[in-house]
Each structure stands twice: as C-alpha cells, then as structure tokens.
C-alpha positions as CSV (number, residue, x, y, z in Angstrom):
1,X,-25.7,20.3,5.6
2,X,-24.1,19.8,2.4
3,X,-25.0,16.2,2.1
4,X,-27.7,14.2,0.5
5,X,-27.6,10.4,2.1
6,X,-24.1,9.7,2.1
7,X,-22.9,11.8,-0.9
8,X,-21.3,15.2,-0.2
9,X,-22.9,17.2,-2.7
10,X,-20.1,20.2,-2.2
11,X,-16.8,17.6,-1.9
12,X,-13.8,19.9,-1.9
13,X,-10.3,17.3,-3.2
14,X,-8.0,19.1,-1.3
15,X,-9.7,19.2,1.7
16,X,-10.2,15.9,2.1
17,X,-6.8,15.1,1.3
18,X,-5.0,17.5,3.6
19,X,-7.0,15.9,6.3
20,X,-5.8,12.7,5.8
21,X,-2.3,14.1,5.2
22,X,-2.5,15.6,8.6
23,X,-3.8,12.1,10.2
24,X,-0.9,10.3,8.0
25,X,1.7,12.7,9.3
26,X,0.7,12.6,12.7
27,X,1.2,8.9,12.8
28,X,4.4,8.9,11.2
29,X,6.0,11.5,13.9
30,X,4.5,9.1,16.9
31,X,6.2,5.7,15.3
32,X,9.1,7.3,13.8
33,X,9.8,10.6,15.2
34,X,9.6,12.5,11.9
35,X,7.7,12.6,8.6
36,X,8.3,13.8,5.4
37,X,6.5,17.6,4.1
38,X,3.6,16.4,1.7
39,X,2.7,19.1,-1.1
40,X,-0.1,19.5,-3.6
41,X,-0.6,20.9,-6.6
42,X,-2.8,20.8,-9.5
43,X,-6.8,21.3,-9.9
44,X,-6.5,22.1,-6.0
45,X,-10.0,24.3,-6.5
46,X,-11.7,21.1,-7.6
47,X,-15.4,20.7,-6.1
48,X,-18.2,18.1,-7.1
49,X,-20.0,15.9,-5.6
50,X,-19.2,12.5,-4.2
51,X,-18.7,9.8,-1.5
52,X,-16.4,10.4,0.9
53,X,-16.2,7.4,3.0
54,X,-14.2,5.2,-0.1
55,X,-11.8,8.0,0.0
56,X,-11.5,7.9,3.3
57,X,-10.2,4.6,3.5
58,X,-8.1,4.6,0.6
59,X,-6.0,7.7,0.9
60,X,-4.7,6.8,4.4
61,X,-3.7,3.5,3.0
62,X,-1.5,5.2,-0.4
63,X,-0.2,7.6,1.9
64,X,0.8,5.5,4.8
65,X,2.6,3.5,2.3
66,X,4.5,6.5,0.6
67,X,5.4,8.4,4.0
68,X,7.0,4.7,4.9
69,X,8.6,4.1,2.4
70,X,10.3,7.6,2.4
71,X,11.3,7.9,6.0
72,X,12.2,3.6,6.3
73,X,14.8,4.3,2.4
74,X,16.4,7.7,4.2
75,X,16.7,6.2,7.6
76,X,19.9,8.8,8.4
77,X,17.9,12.0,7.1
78,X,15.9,14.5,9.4
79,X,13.2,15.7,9.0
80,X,14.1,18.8,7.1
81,X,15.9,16.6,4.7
82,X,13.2,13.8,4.0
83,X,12.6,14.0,0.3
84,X,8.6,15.1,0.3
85,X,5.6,13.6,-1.1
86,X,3.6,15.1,-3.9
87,X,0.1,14.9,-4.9
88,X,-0.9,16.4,-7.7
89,X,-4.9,16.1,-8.3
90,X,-7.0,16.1,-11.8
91,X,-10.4,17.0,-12.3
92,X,-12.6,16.8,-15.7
93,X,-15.9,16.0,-16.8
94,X,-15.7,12.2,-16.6
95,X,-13.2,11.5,-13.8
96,X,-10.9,12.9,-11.4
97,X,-7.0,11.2,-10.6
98,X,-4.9,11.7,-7.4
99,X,-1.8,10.9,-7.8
100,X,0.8,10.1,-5.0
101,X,4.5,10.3,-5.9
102,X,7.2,9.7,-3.4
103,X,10.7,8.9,-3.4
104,X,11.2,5.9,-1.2
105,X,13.5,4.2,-3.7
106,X,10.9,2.2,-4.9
107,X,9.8,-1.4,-4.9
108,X,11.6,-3.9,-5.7
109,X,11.2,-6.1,-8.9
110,X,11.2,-9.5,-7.1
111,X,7.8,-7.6,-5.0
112,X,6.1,-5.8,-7.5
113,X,4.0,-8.6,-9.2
114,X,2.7,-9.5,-5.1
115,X,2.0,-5.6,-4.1
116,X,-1.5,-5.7,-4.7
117,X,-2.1,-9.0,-2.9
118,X,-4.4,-10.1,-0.1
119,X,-1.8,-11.2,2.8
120,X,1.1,-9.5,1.2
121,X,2.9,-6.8,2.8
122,X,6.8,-5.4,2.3
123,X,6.6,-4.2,6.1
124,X,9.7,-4.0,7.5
125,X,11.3,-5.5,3.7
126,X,13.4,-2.0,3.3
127,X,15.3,-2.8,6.7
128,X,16.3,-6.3,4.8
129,X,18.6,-7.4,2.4
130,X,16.9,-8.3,-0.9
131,X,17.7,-12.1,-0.4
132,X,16.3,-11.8,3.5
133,X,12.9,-10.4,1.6
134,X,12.8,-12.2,-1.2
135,X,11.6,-15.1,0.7
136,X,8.0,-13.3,0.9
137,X,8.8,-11.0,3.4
138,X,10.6,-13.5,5.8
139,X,7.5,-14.4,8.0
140,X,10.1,-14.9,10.8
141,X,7.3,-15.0,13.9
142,X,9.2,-12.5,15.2
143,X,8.5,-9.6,12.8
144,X,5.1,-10.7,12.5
145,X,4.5,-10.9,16.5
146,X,5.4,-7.0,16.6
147,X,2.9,-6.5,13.6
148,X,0.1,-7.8,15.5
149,X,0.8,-6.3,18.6
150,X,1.7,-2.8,17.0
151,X,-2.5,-3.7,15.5
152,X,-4.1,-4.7,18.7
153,X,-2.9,-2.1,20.8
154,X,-2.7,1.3,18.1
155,X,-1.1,4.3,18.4
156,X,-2.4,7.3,20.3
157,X,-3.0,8.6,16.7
158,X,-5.2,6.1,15.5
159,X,-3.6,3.0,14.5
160,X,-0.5,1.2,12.8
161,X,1.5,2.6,9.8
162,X,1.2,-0.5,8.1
163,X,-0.9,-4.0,8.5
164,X,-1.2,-7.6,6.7
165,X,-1.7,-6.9,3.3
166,X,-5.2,-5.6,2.9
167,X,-4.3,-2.3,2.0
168,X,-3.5,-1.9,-1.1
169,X,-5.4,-4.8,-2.4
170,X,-8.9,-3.7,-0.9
171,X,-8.4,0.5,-1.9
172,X,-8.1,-1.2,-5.7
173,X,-11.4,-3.2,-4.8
174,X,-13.2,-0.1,-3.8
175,X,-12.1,1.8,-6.7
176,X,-12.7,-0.5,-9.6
177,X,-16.4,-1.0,-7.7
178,X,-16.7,2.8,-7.7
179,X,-16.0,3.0,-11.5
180,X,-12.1,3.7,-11.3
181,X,-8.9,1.9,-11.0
182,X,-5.5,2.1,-9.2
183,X,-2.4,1.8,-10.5
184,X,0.9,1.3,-9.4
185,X,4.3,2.7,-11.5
186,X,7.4,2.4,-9.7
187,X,10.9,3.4,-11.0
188,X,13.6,1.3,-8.5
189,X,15.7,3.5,-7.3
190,X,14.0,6.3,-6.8
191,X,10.3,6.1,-5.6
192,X,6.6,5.0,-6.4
193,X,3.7,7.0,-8.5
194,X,0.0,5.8,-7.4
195,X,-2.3,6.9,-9.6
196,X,-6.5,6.6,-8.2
197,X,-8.6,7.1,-10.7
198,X,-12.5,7.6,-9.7
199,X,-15.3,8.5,-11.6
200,X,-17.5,11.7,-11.2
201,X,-20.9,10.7,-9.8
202,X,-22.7,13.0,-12.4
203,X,-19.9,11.8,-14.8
204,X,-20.7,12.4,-19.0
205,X,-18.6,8.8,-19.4
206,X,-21.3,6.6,-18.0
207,X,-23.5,5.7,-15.0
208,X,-22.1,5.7,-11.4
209,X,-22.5,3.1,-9.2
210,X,-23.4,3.3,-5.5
C-alpha cells in the first residue's frame, strides 16, 4: 500500500529512524554487551513522501558510528550510565535535517580532514594512543585481519559495527545525489553532531532527482 514505485508516499521520520535505532542497538548489545539510550525530539509528527531505501543505508551507518564512539570513549560505564544519543529531526517546505549528536569525545584533529574518505576508517583508533593512530589508523595486519573476519562472518544481528571506510563517504554520495548534503561538526572532547540534510521530493526549492 502506501507506495508508488519505490517512493513511500506516507514516510513517517520517526518511524523509520526508530527502526534503525532498534537494528543499531541490537548490534551494539551483541558486540559490546551494552549500548547507549538513543532519544528524539523535534518535528517527530513529520510525514511526506520519499525514498526510503537511501535512508536506509545511511542512518545505520551515522548511527553505528555515534553508538561506537560512545560506548568505545566510556569503556568503564554501564549501560545506565552511557551518555545517550540524540536526534533531533526538522521538517519544512524545502527540506528536512536529521541530526545525530553524541558524546563520544569526538574525533580527533589529526582525523578529521580523512573522515569522509574512501578506505579510511578510525575503527579501533579510540583504543590507541593518538601517536599509535596518527599513522592512518596503524594498518597493523592484525587489526585489520579481525576487521575482515568480523565482515565475512556477521553478527547474528546483521553485520559489523563498523567496516573499511565506505560508510561515511558513500551516505554523503547518496545525499548530495539526492539533493542534500552531510556534514560533520565535531567539538574534541566531547562528542560529534551529523547533520543529513535531504530534500523534500515535492520540495518548493527546486526539482528532485530520482
């Protein structure tokens, strides 16, 4: 019902984002035994029309990097304690912007001009001393071994937390082809904000396109 080809002509936001919170979350408790509470808050009633299947693949990705961050930069907190992940969604009559704010201590300023990369990835660069990452991640055969088996044979869940540095890099291809853009702010420290920023398919700023 409800769709028209591949566009979901009744797309409720926070649906679709509390389903891939779920999948996110569930992944996190089988690798790491816990996961951090993820809230949202903002146009939460939001409802238009659009593709799902960008979406899809690009929320996962944000959110398995924010609930890895958090748990990987509080390694000595349970659960209860984790700091949580907010999303906070906005909706007008051009666009609509998720963003993702978590407070994993952010990333580092020697990795922030690589983040959105093809073959870069700071997996496993929060358990390491900044001079043990600065050399792009280490690449020491053995971290990258238990990469590529932790890909081939996935969790019962549905796959790794984290992968080879395609990510990031391809969610930003998909949204600057859809129209939109993603953007990175980080604040060392303290944590990162990801802001996605699509446009509406019956959008008053412009054609959309498919």
């Amino acid at each position: 019902p409800n769709h028209v080809g591949i566009i979901h002509m009744a797309m409720q936001l926070k649906e679709l984002i509390e389903r891939n919170s779920k999948f996110v979350t569930r992944m996190a408790a089988h690798k790491y035994g816990r996961a951090p509470t993820i809230k949202m808050s903002g146009h939460v009633d939001a409802t238009f029309p659009y593709i799902e299947l960008p979406l899809e693949y690009i929320l996962p990705e944000l959110l398995k990097n924010a609930v890895r961050a958090t748990i990987e930069n509080h390694p000595d907190d349970e659960e209860s304690y984790l700091p949580p992940i907010h999303i906070t969604i906005a909706s007008n009559e051009v666009d609509f912007v998720i963003r993702i704010s978590d407070r994993g201590k952010g990333i580092p300023h020697h990795l922030m001009r690589r983040v959105l990369e093809y073959n870069f990835t700071t997996a496993s660069s929060s358990c390491m001393s900044e001079e043990e990452s600065a050399s792009d991640n280490g690449d020491d055969g053995v971290s990258t071994f238990s990469d590529m088996m932790e890909a081939v044979n996935p969790s019962p869940v549905g796959g790794p937390m984290h992968g080879f540095g395609f990510g990031l890099p391809t969610s930003r291809a998909y949204a600057n082809y859809m129209g939109g853009s993603l953007k990175i702010h980080t604040m060392q420290g303290i944590g990162t904000d990801v802001y996605l920023r699509l446009k509406h398919i019956n959008s008053q700023g412009g054609s959309f396109r498919i």
